[in-house]
N, CA, C and O atoms as a Tinker XYZ file with bonds, in Angstrom:
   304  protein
     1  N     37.449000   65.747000   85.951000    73     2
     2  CA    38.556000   66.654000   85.851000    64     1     3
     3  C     39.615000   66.328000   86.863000    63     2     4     5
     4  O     39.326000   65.712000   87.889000    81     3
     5  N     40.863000   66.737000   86.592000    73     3     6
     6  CA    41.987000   66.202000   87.307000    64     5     7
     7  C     42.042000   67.964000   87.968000    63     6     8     9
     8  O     41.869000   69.025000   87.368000    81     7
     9  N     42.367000   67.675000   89.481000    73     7    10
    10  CA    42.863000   68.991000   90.089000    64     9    11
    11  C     44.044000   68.801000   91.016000    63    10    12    13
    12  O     44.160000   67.728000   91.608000    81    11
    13  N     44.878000   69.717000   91.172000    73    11    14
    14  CA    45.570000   69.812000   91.807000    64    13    15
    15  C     45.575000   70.441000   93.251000    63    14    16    17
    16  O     44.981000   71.516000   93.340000    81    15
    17  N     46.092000   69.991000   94.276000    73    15    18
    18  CA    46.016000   70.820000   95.461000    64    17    19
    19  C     47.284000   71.661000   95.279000    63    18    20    21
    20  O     48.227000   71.101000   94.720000    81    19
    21  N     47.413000   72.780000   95.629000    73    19    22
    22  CA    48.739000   73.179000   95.694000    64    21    23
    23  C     49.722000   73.977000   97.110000    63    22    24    25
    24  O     49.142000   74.932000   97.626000    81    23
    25  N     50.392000   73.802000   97.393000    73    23    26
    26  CA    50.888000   74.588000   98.745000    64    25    27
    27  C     52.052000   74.467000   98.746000    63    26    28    29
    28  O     52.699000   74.164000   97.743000    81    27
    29  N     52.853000   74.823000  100.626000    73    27    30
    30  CA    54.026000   74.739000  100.747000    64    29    31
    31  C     54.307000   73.405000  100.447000    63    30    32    33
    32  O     53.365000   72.664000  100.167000    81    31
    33  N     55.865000   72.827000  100.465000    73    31    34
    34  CA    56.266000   71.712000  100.397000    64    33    35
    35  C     56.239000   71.081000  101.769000    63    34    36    37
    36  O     55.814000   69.990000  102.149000    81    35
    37  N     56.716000   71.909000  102.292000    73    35    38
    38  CA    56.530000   71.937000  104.150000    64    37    39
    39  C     55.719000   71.403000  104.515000    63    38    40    41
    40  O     55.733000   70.358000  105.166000    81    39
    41  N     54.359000   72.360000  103.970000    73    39    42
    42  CA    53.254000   71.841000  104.911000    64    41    43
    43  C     52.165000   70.460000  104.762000    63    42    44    45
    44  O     51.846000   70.089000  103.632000    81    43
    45  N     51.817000   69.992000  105.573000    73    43    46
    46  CA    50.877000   68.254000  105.539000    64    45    47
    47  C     49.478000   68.987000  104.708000    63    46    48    49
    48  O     48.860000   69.937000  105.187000    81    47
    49  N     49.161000   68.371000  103.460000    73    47    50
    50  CA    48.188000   69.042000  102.928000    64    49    51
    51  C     46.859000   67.713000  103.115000    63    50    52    53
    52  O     46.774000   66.676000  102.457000    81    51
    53  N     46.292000   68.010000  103.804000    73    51    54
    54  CA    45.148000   66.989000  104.114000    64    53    55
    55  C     43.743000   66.886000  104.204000    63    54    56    57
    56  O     43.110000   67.025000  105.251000    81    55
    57  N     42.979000   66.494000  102.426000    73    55    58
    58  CA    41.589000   67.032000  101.923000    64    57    59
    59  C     41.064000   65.782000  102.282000    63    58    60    61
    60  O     41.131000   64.797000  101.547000    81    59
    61  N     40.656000   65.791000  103.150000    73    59    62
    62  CA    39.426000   63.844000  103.637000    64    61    63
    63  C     38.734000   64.407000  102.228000    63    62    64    65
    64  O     38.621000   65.587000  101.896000    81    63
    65  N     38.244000   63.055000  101.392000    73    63    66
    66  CA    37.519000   62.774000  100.955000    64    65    67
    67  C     36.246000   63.899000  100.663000    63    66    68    69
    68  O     36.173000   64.785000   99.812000    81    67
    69  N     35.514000   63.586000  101.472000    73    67    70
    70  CA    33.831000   63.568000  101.925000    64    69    71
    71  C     34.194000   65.189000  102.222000    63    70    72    73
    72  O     33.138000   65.790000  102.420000    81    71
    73  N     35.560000   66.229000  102.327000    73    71    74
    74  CA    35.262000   67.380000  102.016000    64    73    75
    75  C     35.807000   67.981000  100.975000    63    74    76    77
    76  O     35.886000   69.208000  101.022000    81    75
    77  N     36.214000   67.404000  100.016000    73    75    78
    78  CA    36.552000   67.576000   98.752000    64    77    79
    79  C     34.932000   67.646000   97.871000    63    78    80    81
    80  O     34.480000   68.497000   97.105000    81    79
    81  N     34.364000   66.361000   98.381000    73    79    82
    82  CA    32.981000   66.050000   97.352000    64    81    83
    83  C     32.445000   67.335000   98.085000    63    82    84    85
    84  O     32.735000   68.344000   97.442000    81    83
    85  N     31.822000   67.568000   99.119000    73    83    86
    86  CA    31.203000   68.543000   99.858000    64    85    87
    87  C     31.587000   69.731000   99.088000    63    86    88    89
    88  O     30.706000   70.355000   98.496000    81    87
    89  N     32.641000   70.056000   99.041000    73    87    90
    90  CA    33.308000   71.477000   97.900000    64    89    91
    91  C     32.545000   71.494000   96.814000    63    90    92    93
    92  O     31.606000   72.258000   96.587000    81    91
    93  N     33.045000   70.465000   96.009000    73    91    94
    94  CA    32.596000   70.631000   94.902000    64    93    95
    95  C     31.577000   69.976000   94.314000    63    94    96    97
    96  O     31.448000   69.576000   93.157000    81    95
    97  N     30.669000   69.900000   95.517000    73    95    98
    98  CA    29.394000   69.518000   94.962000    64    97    99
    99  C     28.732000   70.826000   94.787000    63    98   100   101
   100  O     27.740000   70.652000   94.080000    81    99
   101  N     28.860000   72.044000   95.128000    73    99   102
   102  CA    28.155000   73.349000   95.053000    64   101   103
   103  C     28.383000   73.953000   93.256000    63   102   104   105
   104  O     27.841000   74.893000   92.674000    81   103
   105  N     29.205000   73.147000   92.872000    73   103   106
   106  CA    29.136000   73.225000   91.347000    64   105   107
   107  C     28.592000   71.847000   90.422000    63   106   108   109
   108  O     28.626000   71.932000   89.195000    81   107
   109  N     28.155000   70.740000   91.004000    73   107   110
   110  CA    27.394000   70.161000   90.157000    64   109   111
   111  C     27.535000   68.854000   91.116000    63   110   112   113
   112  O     28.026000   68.860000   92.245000    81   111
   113  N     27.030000   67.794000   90.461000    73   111   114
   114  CA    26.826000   66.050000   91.380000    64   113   115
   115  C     28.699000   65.790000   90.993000    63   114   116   117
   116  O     29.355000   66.095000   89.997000    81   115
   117  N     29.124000   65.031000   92.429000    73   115   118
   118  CA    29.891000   64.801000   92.151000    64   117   119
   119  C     29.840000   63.260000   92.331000    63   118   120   121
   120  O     29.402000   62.853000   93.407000    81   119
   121  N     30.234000   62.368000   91.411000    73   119   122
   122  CA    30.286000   60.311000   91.080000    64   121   123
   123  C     31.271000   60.268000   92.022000    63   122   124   125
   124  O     30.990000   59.550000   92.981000    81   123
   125  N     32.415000   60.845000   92.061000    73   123   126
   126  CA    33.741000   59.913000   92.675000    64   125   127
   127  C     34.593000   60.909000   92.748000    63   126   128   129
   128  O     34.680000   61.731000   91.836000    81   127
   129  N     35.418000   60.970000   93.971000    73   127   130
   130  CA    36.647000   61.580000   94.262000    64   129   131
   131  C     37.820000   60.571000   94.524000    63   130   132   133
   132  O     37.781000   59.511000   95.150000    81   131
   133  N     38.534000   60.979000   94.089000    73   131   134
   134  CA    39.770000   59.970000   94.458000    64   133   135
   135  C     41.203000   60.831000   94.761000    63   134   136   137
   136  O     41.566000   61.869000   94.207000    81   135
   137  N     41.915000   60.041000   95.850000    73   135   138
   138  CA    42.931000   60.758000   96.565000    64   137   139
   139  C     44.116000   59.943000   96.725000    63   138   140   141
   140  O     44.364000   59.590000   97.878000    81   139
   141  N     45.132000   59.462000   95.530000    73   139   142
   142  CA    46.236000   59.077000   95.960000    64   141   143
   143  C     46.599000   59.063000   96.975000    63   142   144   145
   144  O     46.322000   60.080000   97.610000    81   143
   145  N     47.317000   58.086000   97.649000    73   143   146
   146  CA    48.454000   58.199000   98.761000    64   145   147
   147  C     49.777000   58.081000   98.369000    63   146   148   149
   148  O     49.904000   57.412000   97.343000    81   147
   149  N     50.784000   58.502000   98.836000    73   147   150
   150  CA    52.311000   57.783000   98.570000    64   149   151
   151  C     53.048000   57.156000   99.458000    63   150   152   153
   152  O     53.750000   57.726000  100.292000    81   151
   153  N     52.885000   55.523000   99.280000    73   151   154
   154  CA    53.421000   54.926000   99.910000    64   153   155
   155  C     54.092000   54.658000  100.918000    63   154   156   157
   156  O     53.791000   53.946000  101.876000    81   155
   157  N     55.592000   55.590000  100.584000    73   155   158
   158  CA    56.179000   55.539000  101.311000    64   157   159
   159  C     56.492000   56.901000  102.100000    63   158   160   161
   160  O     57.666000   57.102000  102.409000    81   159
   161  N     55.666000   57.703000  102.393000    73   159   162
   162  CA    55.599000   58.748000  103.421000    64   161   163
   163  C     53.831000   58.386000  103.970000    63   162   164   165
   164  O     53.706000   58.673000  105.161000    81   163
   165  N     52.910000   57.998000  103.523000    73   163   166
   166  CA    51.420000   58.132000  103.915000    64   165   167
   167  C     50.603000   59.256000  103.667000    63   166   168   169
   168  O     49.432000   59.402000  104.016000    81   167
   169  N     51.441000   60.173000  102.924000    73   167   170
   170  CA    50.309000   61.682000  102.779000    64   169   171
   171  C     49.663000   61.202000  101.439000    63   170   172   173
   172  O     49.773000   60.104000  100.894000    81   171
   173  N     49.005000   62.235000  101.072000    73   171   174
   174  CA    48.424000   62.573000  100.012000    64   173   175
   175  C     49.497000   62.614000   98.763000    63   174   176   177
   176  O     50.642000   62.830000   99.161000    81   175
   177  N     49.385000   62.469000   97.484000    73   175   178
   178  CA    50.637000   62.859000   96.874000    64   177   179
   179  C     50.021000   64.278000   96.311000    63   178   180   181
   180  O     50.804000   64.549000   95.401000    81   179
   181  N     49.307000   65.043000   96.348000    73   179   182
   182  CA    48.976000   66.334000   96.284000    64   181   183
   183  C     48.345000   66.407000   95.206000    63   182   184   185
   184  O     48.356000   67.528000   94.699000    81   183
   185  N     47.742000   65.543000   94.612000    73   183   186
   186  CA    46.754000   65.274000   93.271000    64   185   187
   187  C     45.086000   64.671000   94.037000    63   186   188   189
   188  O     44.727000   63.990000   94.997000    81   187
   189  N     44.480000   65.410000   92.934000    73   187   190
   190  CA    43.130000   64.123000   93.367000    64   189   191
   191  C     42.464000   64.098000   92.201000    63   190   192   193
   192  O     42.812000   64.999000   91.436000    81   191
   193  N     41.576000   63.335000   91.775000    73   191   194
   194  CA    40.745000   63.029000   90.485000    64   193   195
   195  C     39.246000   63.175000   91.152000    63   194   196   197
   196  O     38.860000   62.519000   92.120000    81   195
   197  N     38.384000   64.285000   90.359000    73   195   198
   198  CA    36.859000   64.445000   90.802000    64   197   199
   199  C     36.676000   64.294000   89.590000    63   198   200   201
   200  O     37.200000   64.788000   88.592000    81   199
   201  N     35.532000   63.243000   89.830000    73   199   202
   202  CA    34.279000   63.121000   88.543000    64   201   203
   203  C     32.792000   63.454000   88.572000    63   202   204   205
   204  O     31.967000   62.874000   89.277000    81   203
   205  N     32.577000   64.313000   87.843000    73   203   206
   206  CA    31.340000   64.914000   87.680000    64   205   207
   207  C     30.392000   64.091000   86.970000    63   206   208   209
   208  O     30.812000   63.087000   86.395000    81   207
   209  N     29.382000   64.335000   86.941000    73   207   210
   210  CA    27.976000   63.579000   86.341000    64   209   211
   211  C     28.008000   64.443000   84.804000    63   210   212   213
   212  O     27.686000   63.703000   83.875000    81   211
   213  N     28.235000   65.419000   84.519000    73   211   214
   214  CA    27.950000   65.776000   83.617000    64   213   215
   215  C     28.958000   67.072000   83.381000    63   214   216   217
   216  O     29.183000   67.840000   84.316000    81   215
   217  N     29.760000   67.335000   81.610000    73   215   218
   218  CA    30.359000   68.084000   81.384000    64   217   219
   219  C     30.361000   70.051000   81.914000    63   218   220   221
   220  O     31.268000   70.878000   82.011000    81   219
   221  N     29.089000   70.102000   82.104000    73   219   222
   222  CA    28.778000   71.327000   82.519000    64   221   223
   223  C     28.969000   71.354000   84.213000    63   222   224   225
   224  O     29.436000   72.356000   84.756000    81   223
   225  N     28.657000   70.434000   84.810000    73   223   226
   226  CA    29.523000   70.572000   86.070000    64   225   227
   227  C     31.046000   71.160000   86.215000    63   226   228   229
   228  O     31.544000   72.003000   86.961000    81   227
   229  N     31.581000   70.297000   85.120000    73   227   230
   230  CA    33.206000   70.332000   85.201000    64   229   231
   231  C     33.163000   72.034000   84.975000    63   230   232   233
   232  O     33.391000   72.881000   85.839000    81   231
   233  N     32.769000   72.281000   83.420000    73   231   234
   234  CA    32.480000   74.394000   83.419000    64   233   235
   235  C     32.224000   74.946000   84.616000    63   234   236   237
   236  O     32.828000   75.966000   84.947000    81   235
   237  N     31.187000   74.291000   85.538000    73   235   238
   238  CA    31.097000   75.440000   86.626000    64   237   239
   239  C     31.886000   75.225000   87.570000    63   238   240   241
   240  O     31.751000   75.900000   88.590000    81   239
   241  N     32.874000   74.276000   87.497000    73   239   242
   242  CA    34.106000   74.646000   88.244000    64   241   243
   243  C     35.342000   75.446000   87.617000    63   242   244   245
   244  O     36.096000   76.088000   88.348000    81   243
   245  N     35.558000   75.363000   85.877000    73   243   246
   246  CA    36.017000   75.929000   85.584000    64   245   247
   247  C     35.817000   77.793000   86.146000    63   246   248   249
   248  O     36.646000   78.641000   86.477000    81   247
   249  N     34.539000   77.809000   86.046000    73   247   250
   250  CA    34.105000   79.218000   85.853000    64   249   251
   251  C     34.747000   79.534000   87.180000    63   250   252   253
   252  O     35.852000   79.928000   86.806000    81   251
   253  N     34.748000   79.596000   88.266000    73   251   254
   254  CA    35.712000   80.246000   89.484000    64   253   255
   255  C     37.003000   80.476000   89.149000    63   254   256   257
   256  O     37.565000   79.675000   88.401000    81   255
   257  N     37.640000   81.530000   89.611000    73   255   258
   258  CA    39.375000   81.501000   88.958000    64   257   259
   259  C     39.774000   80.798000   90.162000    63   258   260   261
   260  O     40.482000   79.909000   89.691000    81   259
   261  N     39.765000   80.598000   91.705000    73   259   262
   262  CA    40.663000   79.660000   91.881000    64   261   263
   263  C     39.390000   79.011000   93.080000    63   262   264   265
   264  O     38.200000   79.326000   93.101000    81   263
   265  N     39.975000   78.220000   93.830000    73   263   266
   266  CA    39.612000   77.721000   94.753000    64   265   267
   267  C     40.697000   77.480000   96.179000    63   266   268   269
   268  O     41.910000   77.269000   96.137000    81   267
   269  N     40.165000   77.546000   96.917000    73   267   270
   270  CA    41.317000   77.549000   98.697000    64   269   271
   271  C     40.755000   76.641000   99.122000    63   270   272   273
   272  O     39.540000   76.655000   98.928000    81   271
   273  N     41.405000   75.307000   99.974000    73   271   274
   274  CA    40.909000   74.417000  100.403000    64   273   275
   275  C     41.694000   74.245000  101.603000    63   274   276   277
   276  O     42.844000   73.826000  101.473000    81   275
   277  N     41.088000   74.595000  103.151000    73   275   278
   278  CA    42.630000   74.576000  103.695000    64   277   279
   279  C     43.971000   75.450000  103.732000    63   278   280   281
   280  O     44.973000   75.277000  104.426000    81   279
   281  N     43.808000   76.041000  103.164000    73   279   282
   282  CA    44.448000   77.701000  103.164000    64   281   283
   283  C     45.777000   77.016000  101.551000    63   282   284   285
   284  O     46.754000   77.656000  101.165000    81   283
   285  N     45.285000   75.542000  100.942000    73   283   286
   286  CA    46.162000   75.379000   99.896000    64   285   287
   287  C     45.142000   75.911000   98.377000    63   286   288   289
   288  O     43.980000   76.090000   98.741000    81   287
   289  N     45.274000   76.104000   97.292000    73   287   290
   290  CA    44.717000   77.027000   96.496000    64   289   291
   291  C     44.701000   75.328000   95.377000    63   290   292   293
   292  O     45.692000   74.638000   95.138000    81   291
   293  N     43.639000   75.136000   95.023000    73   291   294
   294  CA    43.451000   74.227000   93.956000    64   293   295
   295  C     43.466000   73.965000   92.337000    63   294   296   297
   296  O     42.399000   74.144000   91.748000    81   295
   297  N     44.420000   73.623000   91.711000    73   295   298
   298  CA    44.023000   74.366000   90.461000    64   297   299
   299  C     43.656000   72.978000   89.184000    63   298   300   301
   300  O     43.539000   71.778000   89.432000    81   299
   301  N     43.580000   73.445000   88.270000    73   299   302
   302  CA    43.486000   72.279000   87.642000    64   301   303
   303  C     44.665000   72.077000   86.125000    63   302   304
   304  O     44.658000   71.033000   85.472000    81   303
């Protein structure tokens, strides 16, 4: 599933890796997280791609209405 981080424009939104998987491993195995950068500033570009082992993982992330990561709210 593709998620979004979302926040101020302002603020440096910054999910390491290894606590993104940590998140959302409490809803199922997570294969791979991945975290764009943009080039030419070095942040995050405020997207990330998590892949689950199995479709019903992805549901039990659906099933929460949102998620806070960092005080930014995640959506998909």
């Amino acid at each position: 599933g593709r998620l979004r981080p979302r926040g101020s424009c302002n603020q440096v939104c910054v999910f390491p890796t290894e606590e993104l998987k940590e998140y959302f491993s409490q809803f199922g195995s997570v294969q791979r997280c991945q975290l764009p950068f943009d080039k030419d500033t070095g942040f995050h570009r405020r997207y990330c791609w998590i892949k689950f082992s199995t479709p019903q993982d992805v549901q039990n992330v659906f099933q929460k209405d949102s998620h806070i990561l960092e005080g930014a709210k995640v959506m998909r």
